[in-house]
Structures are given as C-alpha cells and as structure tokens.
C-alpha positions as a Python dict, from the first residue, in 0.01 Angstrom:
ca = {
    (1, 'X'): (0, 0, 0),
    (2, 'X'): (-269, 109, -238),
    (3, 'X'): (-238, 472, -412),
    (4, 'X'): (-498, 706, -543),
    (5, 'X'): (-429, 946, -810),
    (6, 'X'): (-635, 1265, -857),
    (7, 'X'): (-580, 1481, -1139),
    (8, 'X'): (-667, 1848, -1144),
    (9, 'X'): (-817, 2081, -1367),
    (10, 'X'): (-494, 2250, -1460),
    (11, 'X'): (-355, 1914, -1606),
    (12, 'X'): (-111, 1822, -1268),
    (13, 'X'): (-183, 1538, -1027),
    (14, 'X'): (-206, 1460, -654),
    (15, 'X'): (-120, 1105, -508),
    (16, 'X'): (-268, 973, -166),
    (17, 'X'): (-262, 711, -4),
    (18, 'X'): (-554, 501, 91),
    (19, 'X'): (-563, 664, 429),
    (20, 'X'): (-479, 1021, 355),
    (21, 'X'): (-769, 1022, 87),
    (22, 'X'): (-1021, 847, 358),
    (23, 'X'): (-905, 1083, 570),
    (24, 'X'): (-944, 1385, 295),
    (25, 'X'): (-1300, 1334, 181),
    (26, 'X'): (-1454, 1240, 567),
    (27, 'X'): (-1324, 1624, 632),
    (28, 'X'): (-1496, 1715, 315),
    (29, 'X'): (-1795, 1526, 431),
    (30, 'X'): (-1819, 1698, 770),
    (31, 'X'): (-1752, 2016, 631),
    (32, 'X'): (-2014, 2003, 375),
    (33, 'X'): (-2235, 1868, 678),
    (34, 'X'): (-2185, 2171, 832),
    (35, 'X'): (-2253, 2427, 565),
    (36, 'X'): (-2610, 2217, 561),
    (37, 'X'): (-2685, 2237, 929),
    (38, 'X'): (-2581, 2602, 958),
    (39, 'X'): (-2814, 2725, 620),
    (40, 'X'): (-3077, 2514, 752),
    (41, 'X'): (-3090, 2744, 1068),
    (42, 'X'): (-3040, 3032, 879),
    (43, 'X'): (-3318, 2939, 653),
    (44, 'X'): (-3586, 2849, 952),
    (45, 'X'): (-3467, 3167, 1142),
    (46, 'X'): (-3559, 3412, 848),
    (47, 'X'): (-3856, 3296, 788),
    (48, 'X'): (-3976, 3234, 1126),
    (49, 'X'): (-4280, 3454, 1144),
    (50, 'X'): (-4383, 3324, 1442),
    (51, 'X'): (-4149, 3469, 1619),
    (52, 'X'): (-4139, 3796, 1443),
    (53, 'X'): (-4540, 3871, 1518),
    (54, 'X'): (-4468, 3672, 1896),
    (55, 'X'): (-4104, 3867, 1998),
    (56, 'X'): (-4098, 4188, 1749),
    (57, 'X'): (-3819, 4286, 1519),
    (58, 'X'): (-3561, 4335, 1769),
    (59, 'X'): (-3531, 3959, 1843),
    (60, 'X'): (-3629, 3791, 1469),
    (61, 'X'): (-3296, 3999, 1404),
    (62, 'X'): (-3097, 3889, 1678),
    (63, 'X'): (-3156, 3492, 1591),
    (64, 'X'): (-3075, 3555, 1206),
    (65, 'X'): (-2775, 3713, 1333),
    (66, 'X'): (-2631, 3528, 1656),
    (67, 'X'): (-2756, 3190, 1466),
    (68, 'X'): (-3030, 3113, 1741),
    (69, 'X'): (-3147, 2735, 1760),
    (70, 'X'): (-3438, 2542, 1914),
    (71, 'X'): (-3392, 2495, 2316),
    (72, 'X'): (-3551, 2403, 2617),
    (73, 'X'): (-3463, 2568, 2950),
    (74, 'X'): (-3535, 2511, 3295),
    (75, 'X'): (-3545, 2836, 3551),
    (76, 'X'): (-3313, 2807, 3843),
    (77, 'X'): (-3501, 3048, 4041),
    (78, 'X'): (-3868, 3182, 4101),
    (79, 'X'): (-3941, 3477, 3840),
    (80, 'X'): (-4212, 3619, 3618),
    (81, 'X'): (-4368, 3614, 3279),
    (82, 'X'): (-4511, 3950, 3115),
    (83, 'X'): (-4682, 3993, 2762),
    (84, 'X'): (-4365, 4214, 2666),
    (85, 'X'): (-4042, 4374, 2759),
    (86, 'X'): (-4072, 4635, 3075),
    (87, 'X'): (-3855, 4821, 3296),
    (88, 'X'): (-3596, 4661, 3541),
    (89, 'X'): (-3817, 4809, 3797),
    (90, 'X'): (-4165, 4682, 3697),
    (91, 'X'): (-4056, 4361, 3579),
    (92, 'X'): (-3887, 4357, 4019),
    (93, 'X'): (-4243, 4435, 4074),
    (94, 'X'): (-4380, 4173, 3863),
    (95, 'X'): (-4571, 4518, 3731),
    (96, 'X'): (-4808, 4370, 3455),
    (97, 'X'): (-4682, 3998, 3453),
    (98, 'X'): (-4905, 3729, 3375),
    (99, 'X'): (-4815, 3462, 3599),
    (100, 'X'): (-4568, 3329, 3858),
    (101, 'X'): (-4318, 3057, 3689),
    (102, 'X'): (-4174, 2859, 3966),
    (103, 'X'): (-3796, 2708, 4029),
    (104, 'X'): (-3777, 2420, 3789),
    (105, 'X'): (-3995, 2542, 3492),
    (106, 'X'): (-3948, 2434, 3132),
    (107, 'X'): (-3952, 2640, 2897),
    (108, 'X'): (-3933, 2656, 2503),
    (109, 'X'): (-3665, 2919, 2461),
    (110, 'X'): (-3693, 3110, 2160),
    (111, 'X'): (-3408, 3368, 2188),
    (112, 'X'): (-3279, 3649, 2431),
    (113, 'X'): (-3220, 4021, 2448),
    (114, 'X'): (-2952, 4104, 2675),
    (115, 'X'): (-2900, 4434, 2886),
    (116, 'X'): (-2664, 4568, 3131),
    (117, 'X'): (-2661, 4311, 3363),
    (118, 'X'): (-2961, 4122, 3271),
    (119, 'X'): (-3139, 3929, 3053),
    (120, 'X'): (-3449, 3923, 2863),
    (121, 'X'): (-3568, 3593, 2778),
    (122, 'X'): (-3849, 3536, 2485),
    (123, 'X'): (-4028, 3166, 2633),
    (124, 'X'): (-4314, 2943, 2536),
    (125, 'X'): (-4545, 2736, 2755),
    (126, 'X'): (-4826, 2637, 2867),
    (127, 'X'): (-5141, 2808, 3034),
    (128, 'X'): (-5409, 2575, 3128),
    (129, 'X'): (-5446, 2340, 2751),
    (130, 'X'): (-5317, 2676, 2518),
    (131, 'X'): (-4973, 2759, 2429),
    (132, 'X'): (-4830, 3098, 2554),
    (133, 'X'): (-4579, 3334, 2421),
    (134, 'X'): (-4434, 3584, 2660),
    (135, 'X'): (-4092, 3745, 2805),
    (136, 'X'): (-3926, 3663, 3166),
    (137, 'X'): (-3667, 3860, 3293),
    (138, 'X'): (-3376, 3784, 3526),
    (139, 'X'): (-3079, 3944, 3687),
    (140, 'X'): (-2848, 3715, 3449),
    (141, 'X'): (-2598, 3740, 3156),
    (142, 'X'): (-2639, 3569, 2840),
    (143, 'X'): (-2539, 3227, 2945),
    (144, 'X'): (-2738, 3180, 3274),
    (145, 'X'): (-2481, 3263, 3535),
    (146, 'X'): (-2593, 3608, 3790),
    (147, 'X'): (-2472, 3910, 3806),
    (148, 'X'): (-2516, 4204, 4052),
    (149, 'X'): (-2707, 4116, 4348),
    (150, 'X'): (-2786, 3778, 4246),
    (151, 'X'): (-2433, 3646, 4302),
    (152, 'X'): (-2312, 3330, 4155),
    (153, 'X'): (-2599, 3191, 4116),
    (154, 'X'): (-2757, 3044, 3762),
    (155, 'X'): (-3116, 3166, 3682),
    (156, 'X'): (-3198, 2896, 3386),
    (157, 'X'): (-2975, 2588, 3226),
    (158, 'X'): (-3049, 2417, 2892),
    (159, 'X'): (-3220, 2095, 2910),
    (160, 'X'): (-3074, 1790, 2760),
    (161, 'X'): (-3184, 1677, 2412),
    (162, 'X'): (-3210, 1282, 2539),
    (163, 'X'): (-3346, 1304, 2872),
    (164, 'X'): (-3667, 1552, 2705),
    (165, 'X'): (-3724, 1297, 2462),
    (166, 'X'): (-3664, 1003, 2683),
    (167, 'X'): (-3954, 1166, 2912),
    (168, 'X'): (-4185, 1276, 2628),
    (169, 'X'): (-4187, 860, 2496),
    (170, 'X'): (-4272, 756, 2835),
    (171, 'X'): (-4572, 987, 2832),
    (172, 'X'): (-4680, 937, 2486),
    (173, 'X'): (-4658, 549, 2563),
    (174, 'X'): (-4844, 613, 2864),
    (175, 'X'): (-5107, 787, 2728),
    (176, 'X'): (-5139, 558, 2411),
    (177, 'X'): (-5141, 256, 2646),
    (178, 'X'): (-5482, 451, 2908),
    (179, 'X'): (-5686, 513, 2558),
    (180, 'X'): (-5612, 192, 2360),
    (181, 'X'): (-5738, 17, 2650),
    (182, 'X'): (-6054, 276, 2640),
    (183, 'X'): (-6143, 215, 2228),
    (184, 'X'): (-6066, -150, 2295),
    (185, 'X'): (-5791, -183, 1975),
    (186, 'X'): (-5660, -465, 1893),
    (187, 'X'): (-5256, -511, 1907),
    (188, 'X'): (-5054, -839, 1736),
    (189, 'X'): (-4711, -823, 1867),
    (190, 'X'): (-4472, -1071, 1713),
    (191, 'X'): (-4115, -1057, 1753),
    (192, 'X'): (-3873, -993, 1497),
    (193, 'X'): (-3647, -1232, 1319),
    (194, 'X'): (-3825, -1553, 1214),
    (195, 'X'): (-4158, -1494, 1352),
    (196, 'X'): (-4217, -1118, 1190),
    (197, 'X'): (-4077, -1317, 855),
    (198, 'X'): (-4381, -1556, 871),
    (199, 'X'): (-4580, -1343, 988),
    (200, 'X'): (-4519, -1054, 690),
    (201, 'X'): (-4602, -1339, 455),
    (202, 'X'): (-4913, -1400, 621),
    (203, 'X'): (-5317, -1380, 521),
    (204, 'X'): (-5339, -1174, 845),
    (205, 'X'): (-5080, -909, 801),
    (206, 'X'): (-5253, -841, 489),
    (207, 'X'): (-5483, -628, 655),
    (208, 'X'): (-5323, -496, 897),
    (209, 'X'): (-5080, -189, 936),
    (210, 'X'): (-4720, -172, 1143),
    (211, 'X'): (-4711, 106, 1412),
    (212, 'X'): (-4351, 224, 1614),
    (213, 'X'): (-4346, -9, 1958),
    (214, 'X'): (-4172, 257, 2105),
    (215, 'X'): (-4520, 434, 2067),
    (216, 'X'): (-4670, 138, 2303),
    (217, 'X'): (-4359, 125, 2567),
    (218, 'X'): (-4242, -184, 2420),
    (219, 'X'): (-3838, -300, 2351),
    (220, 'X'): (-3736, -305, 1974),
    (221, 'X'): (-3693, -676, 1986),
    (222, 'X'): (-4093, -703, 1893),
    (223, 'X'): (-4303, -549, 1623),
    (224, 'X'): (-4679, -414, 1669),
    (225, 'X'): (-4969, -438, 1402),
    (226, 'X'): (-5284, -271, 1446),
    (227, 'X'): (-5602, -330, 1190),
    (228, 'X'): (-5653, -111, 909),
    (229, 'X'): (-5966, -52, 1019),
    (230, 'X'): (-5863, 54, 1369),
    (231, 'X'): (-5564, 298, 1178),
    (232, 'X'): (-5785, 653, 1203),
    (233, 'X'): (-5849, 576, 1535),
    (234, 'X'): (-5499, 490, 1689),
    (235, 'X'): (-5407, 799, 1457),
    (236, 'X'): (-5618, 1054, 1674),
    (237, 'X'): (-5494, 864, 1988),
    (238, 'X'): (-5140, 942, 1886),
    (239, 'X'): (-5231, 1314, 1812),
    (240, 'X'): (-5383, 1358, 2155),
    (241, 'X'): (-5085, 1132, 2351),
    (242, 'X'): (-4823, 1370, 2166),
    (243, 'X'): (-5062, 1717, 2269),
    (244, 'X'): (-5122, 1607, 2634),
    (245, 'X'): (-4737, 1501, 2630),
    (246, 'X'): (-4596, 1824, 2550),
    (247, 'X'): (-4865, 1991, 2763),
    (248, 'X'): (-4773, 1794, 3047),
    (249, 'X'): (-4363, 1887, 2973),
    (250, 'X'): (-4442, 2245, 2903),
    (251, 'X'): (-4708, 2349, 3134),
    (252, 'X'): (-4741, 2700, 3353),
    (253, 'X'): (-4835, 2548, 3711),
    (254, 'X'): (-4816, 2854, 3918),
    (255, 'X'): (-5114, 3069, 3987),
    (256, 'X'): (-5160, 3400, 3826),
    (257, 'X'): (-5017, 3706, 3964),
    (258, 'X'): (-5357, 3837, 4103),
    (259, 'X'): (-5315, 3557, 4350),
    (260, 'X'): (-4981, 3611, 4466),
    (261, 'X'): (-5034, 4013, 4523),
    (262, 'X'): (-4805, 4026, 4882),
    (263, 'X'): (-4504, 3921, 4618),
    (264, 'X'): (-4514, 4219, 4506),
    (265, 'X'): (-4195, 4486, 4621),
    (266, 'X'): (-3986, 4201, 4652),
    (267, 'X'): (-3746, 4088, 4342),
    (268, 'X'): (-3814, 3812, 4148),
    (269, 'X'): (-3448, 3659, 4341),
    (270, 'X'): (-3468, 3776, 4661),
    (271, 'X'): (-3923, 3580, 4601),
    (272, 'X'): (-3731, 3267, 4587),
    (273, 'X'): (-3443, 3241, 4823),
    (274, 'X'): (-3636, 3138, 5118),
    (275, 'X'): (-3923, 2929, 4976),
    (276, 'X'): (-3905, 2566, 4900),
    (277, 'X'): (-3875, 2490, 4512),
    (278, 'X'): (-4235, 2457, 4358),
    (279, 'X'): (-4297, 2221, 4086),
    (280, 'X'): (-4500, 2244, 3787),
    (281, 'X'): (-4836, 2114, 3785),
    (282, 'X'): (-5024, 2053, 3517),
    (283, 'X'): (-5309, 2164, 3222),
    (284, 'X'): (-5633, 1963, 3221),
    (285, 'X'): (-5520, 1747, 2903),
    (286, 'X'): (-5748, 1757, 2540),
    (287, 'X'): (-6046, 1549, 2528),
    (288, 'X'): (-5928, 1211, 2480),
    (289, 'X'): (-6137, 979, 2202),
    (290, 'X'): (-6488, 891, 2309),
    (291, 'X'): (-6551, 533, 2386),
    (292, 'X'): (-6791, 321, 2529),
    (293, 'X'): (-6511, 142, 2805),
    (294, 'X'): (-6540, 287, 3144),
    (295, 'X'): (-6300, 520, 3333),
    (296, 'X'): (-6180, 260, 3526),
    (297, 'X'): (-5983, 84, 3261),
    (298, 'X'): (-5598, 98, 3342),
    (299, 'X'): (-5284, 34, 3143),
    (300, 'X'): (-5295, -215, 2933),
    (301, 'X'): (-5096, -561, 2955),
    (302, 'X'): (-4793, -605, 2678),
    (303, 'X'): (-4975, -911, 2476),
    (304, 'X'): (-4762, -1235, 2447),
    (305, 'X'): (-4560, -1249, 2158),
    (306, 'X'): (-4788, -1378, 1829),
    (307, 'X'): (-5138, -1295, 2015),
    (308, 'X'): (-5378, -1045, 1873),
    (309, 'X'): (-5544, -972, 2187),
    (310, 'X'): (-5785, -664, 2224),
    (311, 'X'): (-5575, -451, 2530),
    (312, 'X'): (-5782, -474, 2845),
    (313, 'X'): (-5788, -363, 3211),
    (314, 'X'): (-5449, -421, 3387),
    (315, 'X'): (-5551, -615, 3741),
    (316, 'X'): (-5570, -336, 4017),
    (317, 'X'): (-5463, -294, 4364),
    (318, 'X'): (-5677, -445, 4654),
    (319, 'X'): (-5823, -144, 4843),
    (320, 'X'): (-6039, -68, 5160),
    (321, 'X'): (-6396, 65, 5164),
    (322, 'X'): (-6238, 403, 5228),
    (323, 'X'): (-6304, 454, 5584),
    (324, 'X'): (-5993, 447, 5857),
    (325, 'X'): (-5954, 154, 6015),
    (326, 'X'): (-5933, 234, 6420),
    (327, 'X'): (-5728, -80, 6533),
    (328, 'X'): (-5480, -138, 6215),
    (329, 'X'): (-5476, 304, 6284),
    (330, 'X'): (-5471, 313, 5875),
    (331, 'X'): (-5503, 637, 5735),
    (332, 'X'): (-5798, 768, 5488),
    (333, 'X'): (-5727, 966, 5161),
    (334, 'X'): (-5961, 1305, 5114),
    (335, 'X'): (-6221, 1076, 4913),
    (336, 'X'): (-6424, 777, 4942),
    (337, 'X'): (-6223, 503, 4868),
    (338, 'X'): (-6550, 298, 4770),
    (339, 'X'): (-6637, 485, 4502),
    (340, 'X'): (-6227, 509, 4365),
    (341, 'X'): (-6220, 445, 3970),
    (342, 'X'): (-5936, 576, 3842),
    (343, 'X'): (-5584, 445, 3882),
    (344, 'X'): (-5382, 665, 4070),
    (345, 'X'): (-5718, 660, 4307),
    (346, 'X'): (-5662, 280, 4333),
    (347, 'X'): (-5328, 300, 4420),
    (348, 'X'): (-5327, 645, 4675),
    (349, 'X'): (-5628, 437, 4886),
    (350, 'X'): (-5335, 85, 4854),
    (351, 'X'): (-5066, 327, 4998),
    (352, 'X'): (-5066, 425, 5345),
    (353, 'X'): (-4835, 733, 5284),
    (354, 'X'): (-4990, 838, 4950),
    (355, 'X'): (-5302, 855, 5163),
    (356, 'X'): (-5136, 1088, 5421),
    (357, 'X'): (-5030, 1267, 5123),
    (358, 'X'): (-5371, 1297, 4969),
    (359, 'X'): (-5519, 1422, 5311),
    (360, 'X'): (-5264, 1694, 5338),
    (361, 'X'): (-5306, 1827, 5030),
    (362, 'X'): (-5650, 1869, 5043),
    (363, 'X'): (-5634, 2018, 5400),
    (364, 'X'): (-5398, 2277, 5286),
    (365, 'X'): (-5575, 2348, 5003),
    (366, 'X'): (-5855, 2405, 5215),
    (367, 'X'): (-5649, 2665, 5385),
    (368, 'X'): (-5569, 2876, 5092),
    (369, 'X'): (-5922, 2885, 5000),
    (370, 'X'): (-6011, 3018, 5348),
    (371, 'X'): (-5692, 3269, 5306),
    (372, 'X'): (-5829, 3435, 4992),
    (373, 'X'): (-6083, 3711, 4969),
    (374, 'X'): (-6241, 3771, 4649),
    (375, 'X'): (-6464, 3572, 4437),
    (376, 'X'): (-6220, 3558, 4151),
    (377, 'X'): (-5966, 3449, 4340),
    (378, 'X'): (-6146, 3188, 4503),
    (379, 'X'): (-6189, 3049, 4115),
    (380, 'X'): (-5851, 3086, 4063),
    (381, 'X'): (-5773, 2878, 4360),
    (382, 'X'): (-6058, 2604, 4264),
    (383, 'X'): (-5978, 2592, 3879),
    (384, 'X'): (-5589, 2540, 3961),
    (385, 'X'): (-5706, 2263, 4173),
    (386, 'X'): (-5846, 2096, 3901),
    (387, 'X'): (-5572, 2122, 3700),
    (388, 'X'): (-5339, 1952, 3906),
    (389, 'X'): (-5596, 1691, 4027),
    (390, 'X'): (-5690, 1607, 3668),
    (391, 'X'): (-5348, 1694, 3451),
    (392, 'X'): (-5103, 1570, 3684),
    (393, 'X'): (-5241, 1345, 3934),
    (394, 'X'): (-5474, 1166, 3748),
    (395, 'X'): (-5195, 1074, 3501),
    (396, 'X'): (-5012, 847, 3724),
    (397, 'X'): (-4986, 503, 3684),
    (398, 'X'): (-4725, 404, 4020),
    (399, 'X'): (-4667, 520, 4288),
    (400, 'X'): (-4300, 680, 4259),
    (401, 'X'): (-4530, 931, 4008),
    (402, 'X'): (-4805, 1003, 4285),
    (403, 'X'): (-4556, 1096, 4531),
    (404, 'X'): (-4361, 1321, 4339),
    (405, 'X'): (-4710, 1501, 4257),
    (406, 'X'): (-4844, 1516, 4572),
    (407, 'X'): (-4464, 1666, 4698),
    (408, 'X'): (-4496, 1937, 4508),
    (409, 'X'): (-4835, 2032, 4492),
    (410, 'X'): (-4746, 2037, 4906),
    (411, 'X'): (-4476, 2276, 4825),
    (412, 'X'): (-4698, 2497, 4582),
    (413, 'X'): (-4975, 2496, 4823),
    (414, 'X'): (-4744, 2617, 5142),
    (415, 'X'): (-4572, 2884, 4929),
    (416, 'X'): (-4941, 3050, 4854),
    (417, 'X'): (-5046, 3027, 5222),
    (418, 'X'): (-4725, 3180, 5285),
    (419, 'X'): (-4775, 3464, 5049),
}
C-alpha cells in the first residue's frame, strides 16, 4: 500500500495512506467550496441595490444577515400584492393592493419579513410586458406552513431548480423555432462524431458560427451552425425568446383589484377556499423581429442531419371553412375558421373539444363584460382578454397546451362572474 508523507512547518511529519489523504484533501476541497459559495452570497446580497431601493432597509438587512438566496415560489392560496408593507387589517382588505395573484402563481422571491403569525413576502413578476416589485402578505410562518385561522395549510412552496429550467428551454426553443421560421435563417445540423469532424474542417464551416441545439429543441447528439451573416439576427431572436420566456413563467394573470371590488371584507384565505384554482395567464410578449414571412408560418421542421436547409412552415392541420356542420353536429370555435392563420387557430378549428372550449370562453367572457359597469373596467376586462388571447393562447403549438389554456382561462373567467 502506497504512503504519503507530509511534513509540517514545525519540522514533524504526518503519514497517510493513499486513501486517508484522498479522503483528507476532497474534505478540504468541499470545504473550501463552501467558503466560496457562502461569500459569493454574501457579496451579491450587500451590494444588491436593487433590492435596497425595491424592499427598504429593513429587508437588504435581513438577506445580508439570514444569508438570503435566489428563489422561485409558487402561492398555495389566492392573496394580494400591495406597493408596500400595510396593516394585517388592510392587507385582509386587500386595502391599497395592486392586483389579485391567483393559487398557483410564480413568483421571484426576494426575501421575507416575518411577524406574529404571518409573513411578509418581498416578490417579483410580471404586469402586462414590465417587471413588478411589490409585497404579498399571508397568514403563514417563515417556511410556508399556516398558522391561526388558516390551519395546516401551506400558502407558497419553493419551486424546483430543474423543472423551471426544464420549462424555460422548452419555451425559449419554442419561441426560437416560431421566429427562425419568420426571418427565414438558415440551420446546418450535422451530427457529432465523424460527421462534425469533417465538417469543422470544411470550406463551409468557415463561415459559419456554432449555436447551443438545446436553443433549437434538438438532442445533444447533433450540432447546429448558423451563417455569420445571419449571427445579429438569431442574436436578437434569442434576446426576445429568453424575455417572452420569463414573461410567460413570471407573469401577473389576475385582474386588478378595481375589478374584483365584492372581494373586498373577506381574507385573502377564507377569497380562496371555495373558488376553483385560477391559473396564470399571460403578458402580450415583446415585439418579435420584423420579417417579410407571414403570420402563418409554424414551427419549423428539425433539418436532416448534414442539410443546410432555410427552416420553413411545418405542414398544418386540415380544417373546415369554420361554419358547424348540421349532420356530422361538429362544433364551431368563436371565429371564422376560414380566415384561421395562426397555429393554435389551426389546431382549436381540427379539435372538436378545443372548439367547445374556444366557444365557452368567449361566451363567458361575454358575460363578465355585460357584469361590469364602468368604462374602465370594461378596458380592464377587454385588455386582459388580449393578453391571454395573444400571450398565452397564441403561444401554443399542440393541443395538450391549448387545453390547459383554455381550462384556466374558464376558471379565471367564472371566478370574476362570481365576484
């Protein structure tokens, strides 16, 4: 068996074996690792301005001391969001709030100030295509789980690390995939091993730049090129994919509190218990990159391996002219099916039961225009409409996506006819 020898500064020596030294310095290692992780918190927590203009003093000093790291949350219950801290009894009253976040929120969770019985939490979203800082309260203790009148029950959980950033790819790919096809770019895909080792040594790769084919949906067994030329381009394309990504992940979907007035002199808790769990829907995306292709062009098709191929239309669903068909008794969406473009029109006028879906959503909506009064909150009503029809439903490309939208835009809807 092999021995190591270390000598020390006072002149004795320590012998270990192979496996006691391994052993020694991979404890040394972690240990060092995390002296490294914990000063890099330290570090971004004290000079986190951000935070300190956003949440005050109070919490910049509670995440330098209670070494407060980067989180996303998901509310357990129906609550609200104010600009600051308020009373227990105005924030029950949703006194001063500026919107309604509904059961199954995300939320970037930037620390907490806890009371007797309850928590302040310091959040970001989003409102409409803006970020938004702002404070919830709940009837929780530091770790999620109620107190008081709430019971057992949680009012937020953390989110996993994975699962976020296994979502956020899939919408960044999407996304990348809808506007490539739009600026017509041109993708080589050649799979690695032997065929990327030609390829590299190529006339053609000369000019030509590698990009991530996770960024394109694609499995790491391939390898995506895109023309320097075409670079600035799929640049801004990623920019907008990763904004309208986070937007979509992050976004405030219920309406303000001006809408929901009859909530008011109930608690935040007891708002919830009854209702059905409302979903976020979400912001009208940024402006995607001006191109000459026209709306109607779908996800692109993964090129065969070696082929530089300029990403086209995928083929779309065979529909009907739109109108209901009185023997076959199919159902009509809200819209002309005839004049359909898009591809989550395509596919609700395909689907008999997305159709349905469609129909009811626009009949209830309908409903809660009739319900409200004032000319403001008609707009209110119209412009979070929009939202959902253009951030959320508009973005799906199957039709497991278009139900789950049209579910819970059913269940948002019903809750404000309710109120």
């Amino acid at each position: 068996m092999p021995w190591i020898t270390k000598h020390r500064s006072d002149g004795t020596s320590v012998t270990y074996t192979q496996k006691e030294y391994s052993d020694l310095v991979g404890r040394g290692l972690l240990i060092v690792l995390g002296v490294l992780v914990f000063a890099g918190i330290l570090i971004k927590n004290v000079f986190s301005l951000a935070t300190l203009l956003d949440f005050g003093l109070s919490l910049y000093l509670r995440n330098i001391t209670h070494f407060h790291t980067d989180e996303v949350i998901e509310l357990d219950r129906r609550t609200f969001l104010f600009p600051d801290r308020t009373t227990i009894a105005a924030a029950e009253q949703a006194q001063g709030a500026m919107a309604v976040l509904a059961k199954g929120q995300r939320l970037h969770f930037e620390g907490q100030l806890p009371g007797a019985g309850s928590t302040w939490l310091a959040v970001r979203a989003y409102s409409e295509s803006k970020p938004i800082a702002g404070w919830i309260w709940l009837p929780c203790d530091s770790d999620g789980r109620g107190t008081g009148s709430a019971g057992a029950d949680s009012c937020w959980r953390k989110s996993i690390d994975w699962v976020l950033k296994e979502e956020r790819d899939k919408l960044i790919a999407r996304r990348i995939h809808d506007d490539l096809s739009r600026a017509a770019i041109s993708i080589t895909r050649v799979q690695s091993g032997l065929e990327y080792d030609r390829y590299k040594e190529s006339a053609a790769a000369a000019a030509r730049q590698e990009v991530d084919v996770r960024l394109l949906g694609w499995d790491a067994s391939s390898r995506a090129f895109i023309a320097d030329s075409q670079m600035a381009t799929f640049k801004t394309i990623r920019g907008q994919a990763e904004e309208a990504a986070e937007h979509a992940m992050f976004a405030i979907g219920a309406l303000p509190v001006a809408l929901q007035a009859s909530t008011r002199g109930r608690t935040a808790a007891s708002v919830d218990r009854p209702r059905t769990a409302a979903a976020t829907s979400l912001p009208t995306p940024p402006p995607r990159v001006a191109t000459s292709e026209p709306e109607s062009a779908l996800r692109a098709p993964v090129p065969a391996s070696g082929a530089m191929v300029a990403v086209s239309a995928a083929t779309t669903p065979s529909i009907s002219d739109g109108t209901a068909d009185p023997q076959s008794g199919a159902i009509a969406p809200s819209f002309d099916c005839g004049q359909a473009r898009l591809r989550a029109e395509l596919l609700i006028c395909a689907n008999p039961d997305l159709a349905q879906a469609d129909l009811e959503v626009s009949q209830l909506y309908e409903a809660v225009l009739a319900k409200v009064a004032s000319p403001d909150e008609v707009a209110g009503v119209r412009a979070f409409q929009r939202q959902w029809l253009n951030g959320r439903r508009n973005q799906c490309d199957d039709v497991e996506c278009l139900r789950i939208a049209h579910h819970n835009r059913l269940a948002m809807l019903a809750s404000q006819l309710r109120d």
